[in-house]
MIMAR-367243 format. One record per residue (C-alpha): chain; residue in three letters; residue number from 1; x, y, z. Coordinates in pm, 1 decimal. Each point is the difference from the previous one (the first is absolute). Layout:
<pts>
<pt><ch>A</ch><aa>ALA</aa><i>NUM</i><px>X</px><py>Y</py><pz>Z</pz></pt>
...
</pts>
This chain:
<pts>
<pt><ch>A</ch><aa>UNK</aa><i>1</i><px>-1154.8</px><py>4937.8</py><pz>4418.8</pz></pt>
<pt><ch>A</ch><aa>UNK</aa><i>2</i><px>189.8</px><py>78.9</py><pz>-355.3</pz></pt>
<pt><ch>A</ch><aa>UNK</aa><i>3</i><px>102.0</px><py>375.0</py><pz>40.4</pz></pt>
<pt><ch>A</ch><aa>UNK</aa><i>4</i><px>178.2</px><py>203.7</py><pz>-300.8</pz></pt>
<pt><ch>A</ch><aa>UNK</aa><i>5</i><px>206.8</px><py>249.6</py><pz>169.3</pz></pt>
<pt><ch>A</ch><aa>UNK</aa><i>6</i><px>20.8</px><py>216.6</py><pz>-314.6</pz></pt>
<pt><ch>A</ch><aa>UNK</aa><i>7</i><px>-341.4</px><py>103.2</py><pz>73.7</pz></pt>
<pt><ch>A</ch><aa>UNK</aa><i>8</i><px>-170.8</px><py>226.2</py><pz>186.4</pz></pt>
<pt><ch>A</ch><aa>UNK</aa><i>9</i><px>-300.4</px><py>-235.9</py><pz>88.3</pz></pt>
<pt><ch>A</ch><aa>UNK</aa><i>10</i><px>277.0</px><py>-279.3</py><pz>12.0</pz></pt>
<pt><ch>A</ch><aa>UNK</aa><i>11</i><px>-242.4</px><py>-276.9</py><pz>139.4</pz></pt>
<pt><ch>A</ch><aa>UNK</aa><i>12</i><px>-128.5</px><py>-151.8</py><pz>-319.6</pz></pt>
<pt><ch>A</ch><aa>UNK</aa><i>13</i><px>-114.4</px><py>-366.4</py><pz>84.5</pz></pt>
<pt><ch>A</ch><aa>UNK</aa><i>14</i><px>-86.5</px><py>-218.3</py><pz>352.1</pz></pt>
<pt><ch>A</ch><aa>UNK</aa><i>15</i><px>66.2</px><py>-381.8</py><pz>-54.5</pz></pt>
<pt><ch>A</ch><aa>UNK</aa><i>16</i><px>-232.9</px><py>-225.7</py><pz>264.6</pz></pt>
<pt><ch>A</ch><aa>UNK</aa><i>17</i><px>83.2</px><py>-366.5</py><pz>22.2</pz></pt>
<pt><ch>A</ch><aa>UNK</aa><i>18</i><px>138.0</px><py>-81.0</py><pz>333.2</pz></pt>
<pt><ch>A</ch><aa>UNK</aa><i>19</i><px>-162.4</px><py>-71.7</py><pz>365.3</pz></pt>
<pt><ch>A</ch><aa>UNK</aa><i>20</i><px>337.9</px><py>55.5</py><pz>168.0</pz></pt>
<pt><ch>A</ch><aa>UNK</aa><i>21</i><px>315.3</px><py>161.8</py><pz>-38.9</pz></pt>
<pt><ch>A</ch><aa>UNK</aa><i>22</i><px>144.0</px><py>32.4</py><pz>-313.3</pz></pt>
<pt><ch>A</ch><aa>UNK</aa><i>23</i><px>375.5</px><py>-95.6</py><pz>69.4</pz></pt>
<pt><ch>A</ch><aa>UNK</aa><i>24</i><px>159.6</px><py>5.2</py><pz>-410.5</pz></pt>
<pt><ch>A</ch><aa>UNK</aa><i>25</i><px>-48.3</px><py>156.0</py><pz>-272.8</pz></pt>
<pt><ch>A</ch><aa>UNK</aa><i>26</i><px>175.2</px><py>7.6</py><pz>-355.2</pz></pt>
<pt><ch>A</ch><aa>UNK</aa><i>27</i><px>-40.6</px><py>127.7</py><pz>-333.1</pz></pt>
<pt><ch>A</ch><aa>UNK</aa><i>28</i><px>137.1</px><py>-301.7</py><pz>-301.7</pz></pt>
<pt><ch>A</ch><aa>UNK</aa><i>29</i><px>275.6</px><py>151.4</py><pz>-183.9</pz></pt>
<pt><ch>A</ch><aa>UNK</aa><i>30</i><px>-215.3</px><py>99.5</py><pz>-315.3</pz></pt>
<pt><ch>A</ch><aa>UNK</aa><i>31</i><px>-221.9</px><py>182.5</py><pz>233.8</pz></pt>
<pt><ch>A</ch><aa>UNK</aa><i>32</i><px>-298.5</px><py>-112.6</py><pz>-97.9</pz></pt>
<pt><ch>A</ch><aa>UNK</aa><i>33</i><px>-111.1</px><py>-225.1</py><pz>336.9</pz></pt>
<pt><ch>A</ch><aa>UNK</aa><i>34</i><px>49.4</px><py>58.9</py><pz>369.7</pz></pt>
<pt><ch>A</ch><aa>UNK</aa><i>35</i><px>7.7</px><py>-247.1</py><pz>258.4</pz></pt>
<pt><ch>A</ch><aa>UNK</aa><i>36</i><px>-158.4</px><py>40.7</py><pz>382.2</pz></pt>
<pt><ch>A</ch><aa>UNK</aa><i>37</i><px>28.1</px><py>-245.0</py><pz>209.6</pz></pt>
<pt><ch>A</ch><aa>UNK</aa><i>38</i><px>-165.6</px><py>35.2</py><pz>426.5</pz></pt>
<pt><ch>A</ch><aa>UNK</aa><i>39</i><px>1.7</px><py>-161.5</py><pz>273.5</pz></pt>
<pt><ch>A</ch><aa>UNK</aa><i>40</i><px>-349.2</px><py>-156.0</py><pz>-115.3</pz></pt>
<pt><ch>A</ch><aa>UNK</aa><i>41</i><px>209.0</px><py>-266.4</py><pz>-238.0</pz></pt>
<pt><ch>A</ch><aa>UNK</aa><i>42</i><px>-93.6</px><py>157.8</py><pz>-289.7</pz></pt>
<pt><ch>A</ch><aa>UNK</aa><i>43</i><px>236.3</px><py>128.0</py><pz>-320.2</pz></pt>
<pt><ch>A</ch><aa>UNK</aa><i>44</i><px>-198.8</px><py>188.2</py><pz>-193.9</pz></pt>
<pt><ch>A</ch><aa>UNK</aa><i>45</i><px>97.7</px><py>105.7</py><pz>-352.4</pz></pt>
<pt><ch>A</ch><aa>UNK</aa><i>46</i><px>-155.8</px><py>337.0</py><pz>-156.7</pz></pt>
<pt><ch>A</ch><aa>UNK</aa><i>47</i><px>43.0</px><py>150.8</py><pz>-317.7</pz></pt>
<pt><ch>A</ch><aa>UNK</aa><i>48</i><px>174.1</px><py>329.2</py><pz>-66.0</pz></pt>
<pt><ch>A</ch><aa>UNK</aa><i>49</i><px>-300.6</px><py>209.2</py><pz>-117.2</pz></pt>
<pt><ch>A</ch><aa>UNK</aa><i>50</i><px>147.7</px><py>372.9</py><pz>23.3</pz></pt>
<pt><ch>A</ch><aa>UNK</aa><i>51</i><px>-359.1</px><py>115.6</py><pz>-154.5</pz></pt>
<pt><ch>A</ch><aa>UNK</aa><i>52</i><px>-190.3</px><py>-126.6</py><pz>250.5</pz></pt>
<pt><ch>A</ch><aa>UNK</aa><i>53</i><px>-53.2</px><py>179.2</py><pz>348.1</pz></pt>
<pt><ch>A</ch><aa>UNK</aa><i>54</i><px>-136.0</px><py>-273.3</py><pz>201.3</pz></pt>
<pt><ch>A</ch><aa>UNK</aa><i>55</i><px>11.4</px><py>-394.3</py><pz>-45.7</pz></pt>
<pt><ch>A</ch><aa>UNK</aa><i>56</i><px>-111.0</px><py>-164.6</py><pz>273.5</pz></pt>
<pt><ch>A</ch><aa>UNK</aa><i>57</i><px>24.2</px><py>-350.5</py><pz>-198.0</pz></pt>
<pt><ch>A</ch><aa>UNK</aa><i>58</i><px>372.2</px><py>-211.7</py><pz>-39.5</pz></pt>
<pt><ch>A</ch><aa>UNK</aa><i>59</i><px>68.5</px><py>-166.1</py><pz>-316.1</pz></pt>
<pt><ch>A</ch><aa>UNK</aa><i>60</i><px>46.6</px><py>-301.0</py><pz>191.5</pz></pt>
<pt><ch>A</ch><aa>UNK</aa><i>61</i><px>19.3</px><py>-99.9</py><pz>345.6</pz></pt>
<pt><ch>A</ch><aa>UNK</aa><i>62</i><px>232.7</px><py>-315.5</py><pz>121.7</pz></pt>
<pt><ch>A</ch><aa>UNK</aa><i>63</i><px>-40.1</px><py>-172.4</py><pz>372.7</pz></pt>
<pt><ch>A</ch><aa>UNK</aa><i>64</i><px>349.0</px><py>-40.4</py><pz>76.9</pz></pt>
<pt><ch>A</ch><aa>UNK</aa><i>65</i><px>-99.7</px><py>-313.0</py><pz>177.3</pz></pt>
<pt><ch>A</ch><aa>UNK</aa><i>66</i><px>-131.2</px><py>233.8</py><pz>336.4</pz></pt>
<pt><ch>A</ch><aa>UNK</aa><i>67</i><px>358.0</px><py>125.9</py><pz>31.6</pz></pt>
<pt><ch>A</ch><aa>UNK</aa><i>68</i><px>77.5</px><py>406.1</py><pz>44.2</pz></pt>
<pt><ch>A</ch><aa>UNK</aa><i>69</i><px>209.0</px><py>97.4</py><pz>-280.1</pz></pt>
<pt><ch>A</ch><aa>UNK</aa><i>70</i><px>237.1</px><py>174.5</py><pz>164.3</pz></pt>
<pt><ch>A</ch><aa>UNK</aa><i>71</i><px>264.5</px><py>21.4</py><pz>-337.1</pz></pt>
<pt><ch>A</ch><aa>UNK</aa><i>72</i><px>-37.8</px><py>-24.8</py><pz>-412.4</pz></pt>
<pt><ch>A</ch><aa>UNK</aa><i>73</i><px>187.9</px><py>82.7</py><pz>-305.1</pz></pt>
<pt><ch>A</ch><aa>UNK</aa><i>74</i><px>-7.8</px><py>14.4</py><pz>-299.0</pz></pt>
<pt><ch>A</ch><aa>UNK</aa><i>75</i><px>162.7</px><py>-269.9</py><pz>-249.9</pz></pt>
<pt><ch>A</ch><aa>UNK</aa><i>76</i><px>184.2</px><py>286.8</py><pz>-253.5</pz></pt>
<pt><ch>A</ch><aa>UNK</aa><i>77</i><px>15.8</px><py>-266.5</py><pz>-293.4</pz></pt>
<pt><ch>A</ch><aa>UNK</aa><i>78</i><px>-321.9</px><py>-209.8</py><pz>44.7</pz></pt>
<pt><ch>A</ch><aa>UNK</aa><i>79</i><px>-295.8</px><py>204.2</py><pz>-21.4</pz></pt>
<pt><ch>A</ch><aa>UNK</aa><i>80</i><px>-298.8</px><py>-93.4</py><pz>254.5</pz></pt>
<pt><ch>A</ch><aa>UNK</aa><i>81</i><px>224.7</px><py>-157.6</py><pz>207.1</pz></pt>
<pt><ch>A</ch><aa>UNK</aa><i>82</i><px>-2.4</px><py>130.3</py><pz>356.2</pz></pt>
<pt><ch>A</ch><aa>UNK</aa><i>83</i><px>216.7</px><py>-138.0</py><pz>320.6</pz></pt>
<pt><ch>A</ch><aa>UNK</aa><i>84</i><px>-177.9</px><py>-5.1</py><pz>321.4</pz></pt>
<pt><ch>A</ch><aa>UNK</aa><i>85</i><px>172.8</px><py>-75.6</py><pz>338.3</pz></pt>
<pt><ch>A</ch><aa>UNK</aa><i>86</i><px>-235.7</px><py>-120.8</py><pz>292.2</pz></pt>
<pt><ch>A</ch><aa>UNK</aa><i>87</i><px>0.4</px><py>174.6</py><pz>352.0</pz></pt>
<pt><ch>A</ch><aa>UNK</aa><i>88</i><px>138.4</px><py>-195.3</py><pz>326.5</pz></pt>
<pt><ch>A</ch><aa>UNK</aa><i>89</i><px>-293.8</px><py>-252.0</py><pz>50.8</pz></pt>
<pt><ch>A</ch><aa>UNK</aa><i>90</i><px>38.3</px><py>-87.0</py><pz>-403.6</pz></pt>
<pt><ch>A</ch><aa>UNK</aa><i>91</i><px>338.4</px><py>70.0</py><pz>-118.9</pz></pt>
<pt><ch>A</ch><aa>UNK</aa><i>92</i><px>-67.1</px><py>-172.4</py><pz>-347.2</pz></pt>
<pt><ch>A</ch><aa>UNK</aa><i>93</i><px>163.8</px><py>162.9</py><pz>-283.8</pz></pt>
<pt><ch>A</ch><aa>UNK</aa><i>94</i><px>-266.5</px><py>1.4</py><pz>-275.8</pz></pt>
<pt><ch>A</ch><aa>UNK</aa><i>95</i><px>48.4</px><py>80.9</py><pz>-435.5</pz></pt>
<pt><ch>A</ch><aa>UNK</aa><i>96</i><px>-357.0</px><py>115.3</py><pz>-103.6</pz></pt>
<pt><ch>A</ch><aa>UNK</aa><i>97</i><px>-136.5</px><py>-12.8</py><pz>-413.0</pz></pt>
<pt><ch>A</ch><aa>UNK</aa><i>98</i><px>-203.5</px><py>351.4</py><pz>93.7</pz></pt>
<pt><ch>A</ch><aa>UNK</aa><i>99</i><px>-118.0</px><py>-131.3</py><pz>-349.7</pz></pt>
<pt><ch>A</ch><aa>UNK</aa><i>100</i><px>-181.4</px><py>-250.2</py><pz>65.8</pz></pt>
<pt><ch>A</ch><aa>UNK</aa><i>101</i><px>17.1</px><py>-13.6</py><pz>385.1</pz></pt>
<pt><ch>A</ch><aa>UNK</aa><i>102</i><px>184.4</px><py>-316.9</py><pz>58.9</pz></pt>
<pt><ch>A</ch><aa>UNK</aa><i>103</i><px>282.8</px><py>-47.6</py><pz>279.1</pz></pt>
<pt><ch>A</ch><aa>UNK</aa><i>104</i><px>264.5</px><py>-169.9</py><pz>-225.1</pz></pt>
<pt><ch>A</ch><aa>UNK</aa><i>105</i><px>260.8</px><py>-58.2</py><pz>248.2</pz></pt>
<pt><ch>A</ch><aa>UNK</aa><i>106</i><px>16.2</px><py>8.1</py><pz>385.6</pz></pt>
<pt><ch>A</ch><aa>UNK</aa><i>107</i><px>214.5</px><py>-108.0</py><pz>237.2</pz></pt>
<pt><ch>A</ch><aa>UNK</aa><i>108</i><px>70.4</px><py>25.3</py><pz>380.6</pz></pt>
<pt><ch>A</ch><aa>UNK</aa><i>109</i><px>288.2</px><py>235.1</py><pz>160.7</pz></pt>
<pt><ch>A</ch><aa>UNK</aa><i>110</i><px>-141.6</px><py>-78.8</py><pz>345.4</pz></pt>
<pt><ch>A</ch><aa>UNK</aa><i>111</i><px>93.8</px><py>378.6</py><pz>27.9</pz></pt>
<pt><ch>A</ch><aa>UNK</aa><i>112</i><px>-202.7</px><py>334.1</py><pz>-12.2</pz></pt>
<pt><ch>A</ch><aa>UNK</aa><i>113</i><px>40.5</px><py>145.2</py><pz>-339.1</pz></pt>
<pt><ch>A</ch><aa>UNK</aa><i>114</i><px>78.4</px><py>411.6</py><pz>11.1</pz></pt>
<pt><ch>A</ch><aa>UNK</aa><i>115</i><px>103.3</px><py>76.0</py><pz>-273.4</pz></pt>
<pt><ch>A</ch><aa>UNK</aa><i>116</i><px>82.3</px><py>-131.7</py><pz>-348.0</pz></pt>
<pt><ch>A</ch><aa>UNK</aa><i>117</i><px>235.4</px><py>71.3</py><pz>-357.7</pz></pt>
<pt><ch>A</ch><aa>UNK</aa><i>118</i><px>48.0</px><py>-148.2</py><pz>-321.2</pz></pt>
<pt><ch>A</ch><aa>UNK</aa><i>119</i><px>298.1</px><py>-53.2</py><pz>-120.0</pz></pt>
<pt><ch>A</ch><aa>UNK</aa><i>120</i><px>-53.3</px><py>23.3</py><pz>-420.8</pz></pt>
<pt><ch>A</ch><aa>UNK</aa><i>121</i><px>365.8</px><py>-42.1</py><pz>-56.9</pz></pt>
<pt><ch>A</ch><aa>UNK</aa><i>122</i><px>77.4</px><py>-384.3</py><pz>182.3</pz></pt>
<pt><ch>A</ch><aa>UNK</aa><i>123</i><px>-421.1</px><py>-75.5</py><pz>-37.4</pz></pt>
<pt><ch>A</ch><aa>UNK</aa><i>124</i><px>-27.8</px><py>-4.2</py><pz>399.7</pz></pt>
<pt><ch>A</ch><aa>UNK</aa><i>125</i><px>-177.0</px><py>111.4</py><pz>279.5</pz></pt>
<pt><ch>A</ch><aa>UNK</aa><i>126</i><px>111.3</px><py>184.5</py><pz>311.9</pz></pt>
<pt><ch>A</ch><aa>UNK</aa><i>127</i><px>-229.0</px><py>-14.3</py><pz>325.2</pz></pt>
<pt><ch>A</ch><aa>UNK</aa><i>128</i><px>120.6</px><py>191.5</py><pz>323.5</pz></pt>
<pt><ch>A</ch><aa>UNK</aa><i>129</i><px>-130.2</px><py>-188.4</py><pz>336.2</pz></pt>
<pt><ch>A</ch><aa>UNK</aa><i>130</i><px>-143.7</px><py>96.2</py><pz>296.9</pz></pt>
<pt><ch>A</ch><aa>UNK</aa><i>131</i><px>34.9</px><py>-273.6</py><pz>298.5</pz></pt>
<pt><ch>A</ch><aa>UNK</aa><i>132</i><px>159.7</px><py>-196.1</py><pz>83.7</pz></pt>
<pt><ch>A</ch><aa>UNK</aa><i>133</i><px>305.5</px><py>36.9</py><pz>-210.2</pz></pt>
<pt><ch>A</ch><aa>UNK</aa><i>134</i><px>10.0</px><py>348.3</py><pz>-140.4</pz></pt>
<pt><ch>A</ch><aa>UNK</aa><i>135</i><px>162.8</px><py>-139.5</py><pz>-328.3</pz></pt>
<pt><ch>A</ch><aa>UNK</aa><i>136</i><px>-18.4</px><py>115.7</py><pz>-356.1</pz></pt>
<pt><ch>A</ch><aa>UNK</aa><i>137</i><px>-55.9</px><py>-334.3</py><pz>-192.6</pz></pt>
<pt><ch>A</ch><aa>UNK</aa><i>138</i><px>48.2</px><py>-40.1</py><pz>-393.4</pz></pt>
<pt><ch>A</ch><aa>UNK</aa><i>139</i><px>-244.3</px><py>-225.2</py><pz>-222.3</pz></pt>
<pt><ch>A</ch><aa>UNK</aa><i>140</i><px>24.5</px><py>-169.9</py><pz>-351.8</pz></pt>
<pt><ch>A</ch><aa>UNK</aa><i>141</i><px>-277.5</px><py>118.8</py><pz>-207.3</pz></pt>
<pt><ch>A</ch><aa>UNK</aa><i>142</i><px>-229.0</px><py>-123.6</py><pz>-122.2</pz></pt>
<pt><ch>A</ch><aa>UNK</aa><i>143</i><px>33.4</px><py>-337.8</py><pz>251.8</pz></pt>
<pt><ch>A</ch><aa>UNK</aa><i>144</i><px>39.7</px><py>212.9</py><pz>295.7</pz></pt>
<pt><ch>A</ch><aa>UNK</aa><i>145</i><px>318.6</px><py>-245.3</py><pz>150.1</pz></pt>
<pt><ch>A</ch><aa>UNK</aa><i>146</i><px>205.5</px><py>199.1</py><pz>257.9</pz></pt>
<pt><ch>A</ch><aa>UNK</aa><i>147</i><px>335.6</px><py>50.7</py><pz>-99.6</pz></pt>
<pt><ch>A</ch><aa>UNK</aa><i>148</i><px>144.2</px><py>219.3</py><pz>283.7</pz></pt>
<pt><ch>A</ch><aa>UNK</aa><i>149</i><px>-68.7</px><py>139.5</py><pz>354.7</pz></pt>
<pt><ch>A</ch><aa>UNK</aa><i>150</i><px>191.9</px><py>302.1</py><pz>46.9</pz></pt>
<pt><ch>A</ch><aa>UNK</aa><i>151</i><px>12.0</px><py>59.9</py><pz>404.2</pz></pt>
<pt><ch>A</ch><aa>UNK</aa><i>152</i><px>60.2</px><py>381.7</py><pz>81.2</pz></pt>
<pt><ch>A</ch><aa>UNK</aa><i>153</i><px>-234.3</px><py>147.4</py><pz>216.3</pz></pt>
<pt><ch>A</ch><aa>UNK</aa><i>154</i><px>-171.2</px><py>-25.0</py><pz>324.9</pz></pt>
<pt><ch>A</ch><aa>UNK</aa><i>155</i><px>-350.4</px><py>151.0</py><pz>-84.3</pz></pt>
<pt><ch>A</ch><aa>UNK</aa><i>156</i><px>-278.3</px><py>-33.5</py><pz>-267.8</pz></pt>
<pt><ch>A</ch><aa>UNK</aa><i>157</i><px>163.8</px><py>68.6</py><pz>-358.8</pz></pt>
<pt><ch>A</ch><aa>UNK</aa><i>158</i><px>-272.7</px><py>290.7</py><pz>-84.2</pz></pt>
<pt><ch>A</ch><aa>UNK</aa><i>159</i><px>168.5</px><py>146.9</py><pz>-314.6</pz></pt>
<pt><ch>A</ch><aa>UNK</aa><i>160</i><px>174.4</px><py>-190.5</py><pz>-331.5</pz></pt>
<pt><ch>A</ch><aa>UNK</aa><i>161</i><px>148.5</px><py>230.7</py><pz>-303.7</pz></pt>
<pt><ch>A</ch><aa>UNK</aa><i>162</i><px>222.8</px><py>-128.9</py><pz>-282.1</pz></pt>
<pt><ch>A</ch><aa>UNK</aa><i>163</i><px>261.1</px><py>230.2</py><pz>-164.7</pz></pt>
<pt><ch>A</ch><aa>UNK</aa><i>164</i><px>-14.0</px><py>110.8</py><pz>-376.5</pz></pt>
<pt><ch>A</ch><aa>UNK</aa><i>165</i><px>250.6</px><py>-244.6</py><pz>-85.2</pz></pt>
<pt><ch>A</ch><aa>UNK</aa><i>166</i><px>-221.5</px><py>-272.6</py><pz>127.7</pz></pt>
<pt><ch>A</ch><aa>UNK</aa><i>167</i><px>279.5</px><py>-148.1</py><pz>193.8</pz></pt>
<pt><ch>A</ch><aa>UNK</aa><i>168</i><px>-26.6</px><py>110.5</py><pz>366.5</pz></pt>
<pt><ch>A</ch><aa>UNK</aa><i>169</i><px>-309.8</px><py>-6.1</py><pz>237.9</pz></pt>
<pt><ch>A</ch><aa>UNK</aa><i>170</i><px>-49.9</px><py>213.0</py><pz>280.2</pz></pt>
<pt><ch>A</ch><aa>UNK</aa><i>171</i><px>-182.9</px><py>-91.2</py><pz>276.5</pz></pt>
<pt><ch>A</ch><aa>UNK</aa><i>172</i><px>-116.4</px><py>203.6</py><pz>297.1</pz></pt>
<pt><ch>A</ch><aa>UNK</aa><i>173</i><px>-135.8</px><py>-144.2</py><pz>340.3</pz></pt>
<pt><ch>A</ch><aa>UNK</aa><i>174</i><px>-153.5</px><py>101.9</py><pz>302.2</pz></pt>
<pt><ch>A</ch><aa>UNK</aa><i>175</i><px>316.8</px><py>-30.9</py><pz>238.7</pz></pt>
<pt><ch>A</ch><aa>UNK</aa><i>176</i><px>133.0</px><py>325.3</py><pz>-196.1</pz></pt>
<pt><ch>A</ch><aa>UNK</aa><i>177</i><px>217.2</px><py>-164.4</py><pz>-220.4</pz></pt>
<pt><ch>A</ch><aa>UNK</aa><i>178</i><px>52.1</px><py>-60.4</py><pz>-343.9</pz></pt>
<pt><ch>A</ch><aa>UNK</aa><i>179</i><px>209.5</px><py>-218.3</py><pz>-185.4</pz></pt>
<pt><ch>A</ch><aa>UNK</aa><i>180</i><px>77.5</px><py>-34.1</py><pz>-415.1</pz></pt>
<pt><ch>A</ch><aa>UNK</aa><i>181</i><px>38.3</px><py>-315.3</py><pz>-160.4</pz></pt>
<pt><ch>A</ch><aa>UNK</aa><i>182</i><px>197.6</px><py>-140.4</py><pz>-288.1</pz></pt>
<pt><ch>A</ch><aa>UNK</aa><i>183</i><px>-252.4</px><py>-185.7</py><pz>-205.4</pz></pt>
<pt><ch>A</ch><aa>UNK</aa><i>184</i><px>304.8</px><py>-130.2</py><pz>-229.0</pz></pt>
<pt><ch>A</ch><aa>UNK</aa><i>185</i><px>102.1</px><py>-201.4</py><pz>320.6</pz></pt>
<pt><ch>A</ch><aa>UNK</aa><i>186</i><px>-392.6</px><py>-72.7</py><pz>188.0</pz></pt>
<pt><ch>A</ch><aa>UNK</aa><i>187</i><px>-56.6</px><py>-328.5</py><pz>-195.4</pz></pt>
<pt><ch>A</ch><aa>UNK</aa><i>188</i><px>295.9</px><py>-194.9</py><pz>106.2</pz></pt>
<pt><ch>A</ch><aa>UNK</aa><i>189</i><px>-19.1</px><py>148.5</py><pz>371.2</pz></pt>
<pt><ch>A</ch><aa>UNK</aa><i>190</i><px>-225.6</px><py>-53.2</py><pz>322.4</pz></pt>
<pt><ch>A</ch><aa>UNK</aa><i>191</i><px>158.5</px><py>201.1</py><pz>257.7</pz></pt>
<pt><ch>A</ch><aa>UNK</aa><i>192</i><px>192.8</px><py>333.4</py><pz>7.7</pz></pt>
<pt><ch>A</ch><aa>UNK</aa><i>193</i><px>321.7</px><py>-68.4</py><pz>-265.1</pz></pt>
<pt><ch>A</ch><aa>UNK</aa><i>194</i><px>-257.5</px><py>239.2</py><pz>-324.3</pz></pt>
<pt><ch>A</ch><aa>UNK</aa><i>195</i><px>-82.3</px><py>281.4</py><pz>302.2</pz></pt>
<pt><ch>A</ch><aa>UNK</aa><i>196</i><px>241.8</px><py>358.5</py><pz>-195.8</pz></pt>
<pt><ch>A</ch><aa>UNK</aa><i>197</i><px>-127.3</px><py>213.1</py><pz>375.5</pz></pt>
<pt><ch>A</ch><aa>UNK</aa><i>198</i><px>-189.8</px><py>69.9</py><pz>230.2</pz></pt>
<pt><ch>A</ch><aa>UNK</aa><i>199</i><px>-66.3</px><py>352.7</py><pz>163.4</pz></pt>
<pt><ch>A</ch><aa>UNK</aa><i>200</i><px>-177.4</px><py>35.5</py><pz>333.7</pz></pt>
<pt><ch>A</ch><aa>UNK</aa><i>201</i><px>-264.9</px><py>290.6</py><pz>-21.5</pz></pt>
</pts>
């Protein structure tokens, strides 16, 4: 449902293109395309109409390969290009043309995917894991190689937020913790050496 809380009647559209939960969604940084992916497999892509009180209809709908999309972002200097991370019996990282509808790179983090960031100042990709290792793992973009597993928490990394200076990641997990991260250091580090804190909730 699309609701504009400046108005009185504030429900002004009802999107319909799932058959199970719908687990994401994201607006692309010009606004003009959100992103909804379920529990069906399906990342559909609809376009911003704010004239038009119900569309039923997504500009295009992607099978993401019969895996729930359980995270997506977003790439803030490539426009079309969306990140989707694959829930626990997938786990494949995925960079989708929303263009034209192609999967241009994919690759396995035999890990669920919760969430996901871009990184637009070192061109990389942060996913926060579920199972079995709870890590926070950096990738090159756009070849998707890992270049660092940072370990620091003991349940299912739910929440990822960079700060304005583009240089530290947050991460927030489901074992009431969170923990920042010095991207300056991530890229030459696997373990805990680029961890700045952690505070227990």
């Amino acid at each position: 449902h699309h609701h504009d809380v400046r108005m009185a009647q504030h429900h002004v559209g009802t999107l319909i293109g799932h058959d199970s939960q719908v687990c994401s969604l994201k607006w692309s940084p010009d606004s003009a395309f959100l992103a909804s992916g379920g529990n069906d497999g399906l990342l559909n892509i609809w376009r911003n109409d704010p004239g038009g009180n119900v569309n039923s209809k997504p500009d295009m709908t992607i099978n993401n390969l019969e895996s729930a999309v359980k995270a997506m972002n977003w790439c803030p200097w490539q426009s079309r290009i969306l990140a989707v991370g694959g829930g626990m019996k997938d786990g494949r990282l995925r960079i989708w043309d929303t263009k034209s509808g192609s999967c241009i790179e994919d690759v396995d983090t035999r890990s669920q995917i919760c969430s996901l960031l871009w990184l637009p100042k070192f061109k990389e990709l942060v996913t926060g894991h579920g199972f079995p290792k709870h890590q926070v793992s950096v990738w090159n973009y756009p070849t998707l190689i890992k270049s660092a597993d940072l370990i620091g928490h003991r349940g299912r990394v739910l929440h990822l937020a960079l700060s304005p200076d583009g240089n530290v990641v947050f991460s927030a997990a489901a074992d009431e913790t969170v923990c920042l991260w010095n991207c300056m250091t991530t890229s030459a580090q696997t373990k805990e050496s680029s961890r700045e804190g952690t505070l227990t909730l």
